[in-house]
N, C-alpha and C positions, 0 to 999 in steps of 0.2 A: 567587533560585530557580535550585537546580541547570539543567540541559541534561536530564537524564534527566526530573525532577520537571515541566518543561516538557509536555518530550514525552509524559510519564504521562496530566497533565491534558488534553490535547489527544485524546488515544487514547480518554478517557474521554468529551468530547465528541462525539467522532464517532460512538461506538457509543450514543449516548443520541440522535444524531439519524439514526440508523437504526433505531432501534425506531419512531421515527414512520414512515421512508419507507424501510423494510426494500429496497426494490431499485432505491434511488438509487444508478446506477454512479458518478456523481462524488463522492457522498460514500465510499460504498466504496473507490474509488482513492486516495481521502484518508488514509481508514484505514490499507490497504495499505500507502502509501508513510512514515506515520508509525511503523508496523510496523517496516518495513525500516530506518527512521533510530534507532529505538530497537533493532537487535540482533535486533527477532524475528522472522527468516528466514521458522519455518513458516508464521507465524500470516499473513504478508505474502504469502505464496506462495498459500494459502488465500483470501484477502480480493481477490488480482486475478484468480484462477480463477472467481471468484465474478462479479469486475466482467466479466468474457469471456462466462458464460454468461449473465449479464444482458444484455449489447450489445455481441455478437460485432465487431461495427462500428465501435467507440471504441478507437481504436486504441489509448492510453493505457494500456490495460487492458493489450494484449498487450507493448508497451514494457515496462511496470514488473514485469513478469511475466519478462521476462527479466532484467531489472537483479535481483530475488530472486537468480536463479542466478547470477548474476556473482560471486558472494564465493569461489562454488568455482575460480574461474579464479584464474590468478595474474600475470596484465597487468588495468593499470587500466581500468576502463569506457571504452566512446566518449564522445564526448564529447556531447553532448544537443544538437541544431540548434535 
């Protein structure tokens, strides 16, 4: 199984246990960040705006929310502590 086919099916789990628990932020952030490793910027960028206004307090949310924006910069990410 390709890297993308992976991450497809994975993408498709998440959002099938969000229909059960529509504003679970950690599954959300899951989402988000499977988003972002598969290539789709908006869709990621969308899915931790989402995790923010679910639980402005999980900081996660707002991390990953900036790593979306990161691909427009042109030095690599910090590094994650």
């Amino acid at each position: 199984m390709s890297e993308q086919q992976r991450l497809a099916e994975q993408i498709e789990q998440a959002k099938t246990a969000l229909m059960i628990r529509p504003n679970d932020p950690f599954q959300r952030n899951r989402l988000g960040n499977l988003y972002r490793q598969a290539g789709r910027l908006e869709e990621a960028i969308v899915a931790h705006k989402r995790v923010i206004a679910i639980d402005p307090n999980l900081a996660d949310g707002a991390f990953n929310l900036g790593l979306d924006y990161w691909p427009a910069r042109t030095s690599p990410p910090p590094p994650r502590l």
